[in-house]
N, C-alpha and C positions, 0 to 999 in steps of 0.2 A: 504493500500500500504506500501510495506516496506521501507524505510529508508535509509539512510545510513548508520544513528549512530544504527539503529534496525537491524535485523535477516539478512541482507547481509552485514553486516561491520563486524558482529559475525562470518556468514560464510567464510568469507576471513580469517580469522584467526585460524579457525578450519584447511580448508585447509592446510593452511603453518603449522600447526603442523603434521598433516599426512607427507607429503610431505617429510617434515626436516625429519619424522622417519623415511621412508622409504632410505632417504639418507643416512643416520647413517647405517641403514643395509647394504645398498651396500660399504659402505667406511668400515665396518668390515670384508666382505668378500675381498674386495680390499688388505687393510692393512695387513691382519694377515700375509700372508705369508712373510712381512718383517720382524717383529720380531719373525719366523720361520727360520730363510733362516740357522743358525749354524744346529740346527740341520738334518734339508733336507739335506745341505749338508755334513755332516758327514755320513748320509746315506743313502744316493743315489752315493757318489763319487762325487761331480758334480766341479766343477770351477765359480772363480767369475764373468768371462766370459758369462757365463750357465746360473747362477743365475741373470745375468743383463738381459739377452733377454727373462727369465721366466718374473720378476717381469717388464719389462719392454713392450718389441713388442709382445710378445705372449699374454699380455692383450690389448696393445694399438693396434696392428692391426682390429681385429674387432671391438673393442668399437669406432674406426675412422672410418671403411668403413662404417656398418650398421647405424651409426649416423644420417646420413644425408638422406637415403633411410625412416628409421623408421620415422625421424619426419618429415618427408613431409608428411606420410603417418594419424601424430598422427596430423598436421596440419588442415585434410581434415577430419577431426570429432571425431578422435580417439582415444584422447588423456588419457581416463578412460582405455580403453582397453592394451594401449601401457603402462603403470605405472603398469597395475595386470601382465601384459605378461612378462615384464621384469624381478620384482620379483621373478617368479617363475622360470626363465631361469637361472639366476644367483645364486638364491639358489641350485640348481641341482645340477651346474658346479661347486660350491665351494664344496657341498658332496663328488662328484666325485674327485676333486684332493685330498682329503686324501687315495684314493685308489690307487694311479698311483705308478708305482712300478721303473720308470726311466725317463730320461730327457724326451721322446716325448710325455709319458702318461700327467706329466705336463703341458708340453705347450698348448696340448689338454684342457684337463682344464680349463688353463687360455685364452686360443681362447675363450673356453663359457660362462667364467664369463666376459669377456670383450663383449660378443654380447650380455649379458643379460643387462648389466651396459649399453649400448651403448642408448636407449630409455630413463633412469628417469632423466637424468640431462639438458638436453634441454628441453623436456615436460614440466619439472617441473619448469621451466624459464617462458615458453611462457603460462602458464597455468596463474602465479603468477604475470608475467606482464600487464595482462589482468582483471588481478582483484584487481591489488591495483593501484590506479592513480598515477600519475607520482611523485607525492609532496612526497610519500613516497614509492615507489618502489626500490631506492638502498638499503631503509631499511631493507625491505620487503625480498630484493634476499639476502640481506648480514644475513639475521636472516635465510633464508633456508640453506647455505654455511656453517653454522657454525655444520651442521649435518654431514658434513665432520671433523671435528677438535671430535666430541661426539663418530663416528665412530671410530677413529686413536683412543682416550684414552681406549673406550671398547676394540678395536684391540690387542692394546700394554696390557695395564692390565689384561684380562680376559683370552687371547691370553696365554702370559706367567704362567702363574696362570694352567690353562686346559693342556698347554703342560707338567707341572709340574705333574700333576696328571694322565694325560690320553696318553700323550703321540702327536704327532704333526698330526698324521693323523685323531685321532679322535676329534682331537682340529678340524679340518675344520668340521666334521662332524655335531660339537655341535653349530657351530658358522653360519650352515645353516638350521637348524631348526625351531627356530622362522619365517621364511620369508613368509610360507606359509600361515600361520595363521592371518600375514601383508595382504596379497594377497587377501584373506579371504573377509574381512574387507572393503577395499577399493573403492566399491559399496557403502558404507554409508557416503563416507568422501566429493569424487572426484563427481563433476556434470558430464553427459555426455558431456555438449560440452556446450563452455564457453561464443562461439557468432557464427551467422549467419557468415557460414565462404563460400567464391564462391567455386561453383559446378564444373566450368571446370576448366579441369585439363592442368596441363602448364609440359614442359618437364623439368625434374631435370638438365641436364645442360643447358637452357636455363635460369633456376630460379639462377644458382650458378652463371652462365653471369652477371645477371643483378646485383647480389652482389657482384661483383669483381670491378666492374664499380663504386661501393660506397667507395670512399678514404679512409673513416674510416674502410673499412672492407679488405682494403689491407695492413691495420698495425696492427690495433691491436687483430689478429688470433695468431700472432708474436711473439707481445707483451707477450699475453698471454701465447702462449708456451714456451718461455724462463724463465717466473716467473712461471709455472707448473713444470719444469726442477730443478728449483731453491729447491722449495717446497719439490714436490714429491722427486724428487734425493736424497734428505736431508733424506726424511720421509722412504724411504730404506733403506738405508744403513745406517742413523747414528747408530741406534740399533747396526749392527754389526760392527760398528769404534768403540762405546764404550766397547762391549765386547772385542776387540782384542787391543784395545788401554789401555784401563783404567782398563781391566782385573774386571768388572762386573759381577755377576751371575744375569742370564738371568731372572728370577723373580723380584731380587730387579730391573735388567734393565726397567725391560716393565711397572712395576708400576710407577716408576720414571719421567720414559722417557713420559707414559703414561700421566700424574696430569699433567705435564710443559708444556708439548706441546699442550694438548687439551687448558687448561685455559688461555695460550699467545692467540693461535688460535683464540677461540672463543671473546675474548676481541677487538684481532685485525680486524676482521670480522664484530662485531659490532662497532667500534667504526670508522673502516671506512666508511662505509654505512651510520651511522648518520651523520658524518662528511660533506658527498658529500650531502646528502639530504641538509644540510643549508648553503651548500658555495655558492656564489653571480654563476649563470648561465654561462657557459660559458667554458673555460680550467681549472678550477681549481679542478673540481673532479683526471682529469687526473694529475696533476700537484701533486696532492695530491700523488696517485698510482707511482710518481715516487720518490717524498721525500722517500716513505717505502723500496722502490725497494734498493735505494741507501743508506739510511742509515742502512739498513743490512747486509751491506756490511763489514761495521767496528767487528761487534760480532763474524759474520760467522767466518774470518779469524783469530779471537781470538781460535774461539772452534776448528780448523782445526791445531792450530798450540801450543797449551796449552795444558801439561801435569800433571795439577790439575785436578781431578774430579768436585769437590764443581765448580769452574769458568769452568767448559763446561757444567754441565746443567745450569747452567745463560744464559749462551751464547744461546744459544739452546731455550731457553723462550724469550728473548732479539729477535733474528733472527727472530723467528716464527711468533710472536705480530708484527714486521715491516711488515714482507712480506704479513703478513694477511691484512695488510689495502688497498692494492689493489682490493681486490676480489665484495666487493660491487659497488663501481666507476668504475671498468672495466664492469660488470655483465651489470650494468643499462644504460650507456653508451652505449654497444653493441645494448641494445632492444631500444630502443629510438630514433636511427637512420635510422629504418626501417621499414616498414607499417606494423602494426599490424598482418596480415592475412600471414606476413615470418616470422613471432619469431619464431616457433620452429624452420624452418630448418635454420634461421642463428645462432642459438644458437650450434645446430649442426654443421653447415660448421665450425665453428670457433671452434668447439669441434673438431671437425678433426684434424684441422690446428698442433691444439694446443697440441692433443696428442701424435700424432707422433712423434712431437720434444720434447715435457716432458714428456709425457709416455711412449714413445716408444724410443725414442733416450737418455735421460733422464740416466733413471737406466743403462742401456746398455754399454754408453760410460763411466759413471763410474767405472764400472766392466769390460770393457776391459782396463782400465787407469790401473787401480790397478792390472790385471795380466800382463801387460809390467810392472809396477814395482818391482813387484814381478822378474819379469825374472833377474831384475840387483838384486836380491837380496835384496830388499829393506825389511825389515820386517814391516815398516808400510808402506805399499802400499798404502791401501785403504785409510789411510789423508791423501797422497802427493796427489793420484787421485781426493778425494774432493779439494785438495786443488787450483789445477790447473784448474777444472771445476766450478766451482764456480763464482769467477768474470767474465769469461767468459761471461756466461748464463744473469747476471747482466746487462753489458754492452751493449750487444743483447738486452734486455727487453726496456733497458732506450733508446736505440734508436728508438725504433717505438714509446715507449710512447711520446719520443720528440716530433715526426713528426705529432702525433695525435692533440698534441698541438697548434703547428703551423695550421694544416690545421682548427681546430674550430677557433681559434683567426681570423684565414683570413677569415673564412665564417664569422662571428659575423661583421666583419669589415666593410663586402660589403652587410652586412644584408641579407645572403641570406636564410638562416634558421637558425628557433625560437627553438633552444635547449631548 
């Protein structure tokens, strides 16, 4: 019989390495088109307007709807099928946008890299929630999240690098080739189906009811979206604030920007994840997620309002390492509230939530900030727009995280559940 410390304590970790790479490829295909966006739009004609609703609703609209449909569906046994099905969608759709030859070809595109993405990141929650016990599961999610921060530095590095040689449309071309060969693969990594999951089937807004009804899952969707805003909005456009601000060439940019931003990330990601796995039960993982939220606040408005280079990529690694300590405490928090047999789709619902207001509203609202600036003639627009969006997104995140707070301490109080 095997063990835990034997061949299924191995297998769990096997897993979470697939997993983490299969994340890292979808965050490459995600990413790249930020540290793209000068040249796209140089030639394509497009506005920063344009380019906010490319990198922004035209990926977060389907990666929000099908979210929630797919992992009900990867819920109900199919969660091997739903991780190969993905990969291959989203590598396709990244191919495809280096063909598009104008704004709607784009958006097209990223419609289909967002419905391919919209499957591996709740699956791959509810997959990993189910196989590492609770003692060490923020770890666990906070160690697959950082394939997000691995993705962004191959994005930014290898991204400017390929554009430099091959030019920006076959840069997506090269940057969706490996995925297939992931896809491949993933029959030898991924188990079919992770437990005896029930047979009948329950209707999806009746399932989203009953999780509206969970206090914690009417804050922190919120939460969450406003520190995706925070993040991602950053992870857009900062690339093109340092070239228009600090007047950067776009290679040394992406390697730069690339090394600080992955190695704050992935620190910050781990170090909060272990952090919440050992803090006494109760509000203090969240309590944690908001110390990061807030003291990110002081760097960001340094790099938003500084005209050294050397003190904006600090800032930049400084912001990134805070914000990232949320991402494990929120992640494990989320599945822990909920019966095992809805982790994926409330990893989903709260994927919804969350991207329409940081992936989708997120980029968007920055890039129409900055073309009102632009209209008063502003020549740096695009810092006065971070600069004003910014604490914003902040203050929104910290108030649900608040309330999240409050409502565990009040359940702990009246003993009514064993967090």
């Amino acid at each position: 019989m095997e063990t835990k410390r034997g061949p299924i304590s191995a297998r769990r970790w096997v897993t979470l390495a697939f997993l983490t790479t299969a994340l890292t490829f979808s965050y490459i295909d995600r990413y790249l088109i930020a540290v793209l966006i000068q040249p796209i739009k140089a030639d394509l004609g497009m506005s920063d307007g344009q380019i906010g609703i490319l990198t922004g609703f035209a990926f977060a609209a389907f990666y929000a709807l099908l979210g929630m449909p797919i992992a009900r569906w990867a819920d109900q046994g199919f969660r091997r099928t739903v991780v190969i099905g993905s990969i291959l969608v989203w590598s396709l759709m990244t191919a495809g946008t280096g063909l598009a030859n104008n704004f709607w070809q784009l958006a097209i595109a990223r419609f289909g890299v967002g419905a391919g993405e919209a499957g591996i990141f709740p699956t791959s929650q509810a997959i990993l929630a189910d196989i590492f016990p609770e003692r060490s599961r923020a770890s666990a999610l906070a160690l697959f999240a950082t394939g997000g921060s691995i993705g962004l530095f191959l994005a930014f590095s290898l991204g400017t690098l390929f554009e430099t040689w091959w030019g920006w449309r076959w840069t997506f071309v090269a940057a969706a080739a490996p995925a297939p060969l992931l896809a491949a693969i993933a029959p030898f990594f991924l188990p079919r189906q992770q437990r005896e999951l029930p047979h009948e089937k329950v209707n999806l807004f009746l399932a989203i009811g009953k999780l509206w009804r969970n206090p914690h899952f009417r804050h922190l969707p919120f939460a969450q979206g406003a520190l995706v805003m925070l993040i991602f909005g950053q992870a857009q456009w900062v690339p093109a604030y340092f070239e228009r601000s600090f007047h950067v060439s776009r290679l040394a940019l992406g390697t730069t920007l690339g090394v600080v931003q992955s190695i704050a990330a992935v620190t910050g990601i781990i170090s909060g994840g272990f952090l919440a796995d050992r803090l006494a039960r109760g509000s203090g993982p969240i309590k944690l997620a908001m110390f990061g939220i807030g003291a990110a606040m002081a760097p960001m408005m340094v790099l938003y309002t500084t005209t050294r280079l050397p003190l904006g990529y600090s800032m930049v690694a400084l912001s990134v390492f805070l914000l990232s300590l949320p991402t494990g405490p929120i992640a494990s928090h989320l599945q822990g509230v909920i019966a095992p047999a809805e982790r994926g789709l409330t990893a989903a619902a709260a994927l919804t939530i969350a991207s329409f207001i940081g992936l989708g509203a997120g980029p968007a609202v920055i890039g129409g900030l900055s073309d009102i600036f632009e209209r008063y003639k502003h020549v740096e627009s695009l810092r006065y727009a971070l600069l004003v969006s910014t604490p914003l997104a902040a203050c929104w995140a910290l108030f649900h995280l608040f309330k999240i707070s409050r409502i565990i301490d009040r359940e702990h109080s009246l003993g009514s559940i064993n967090l």
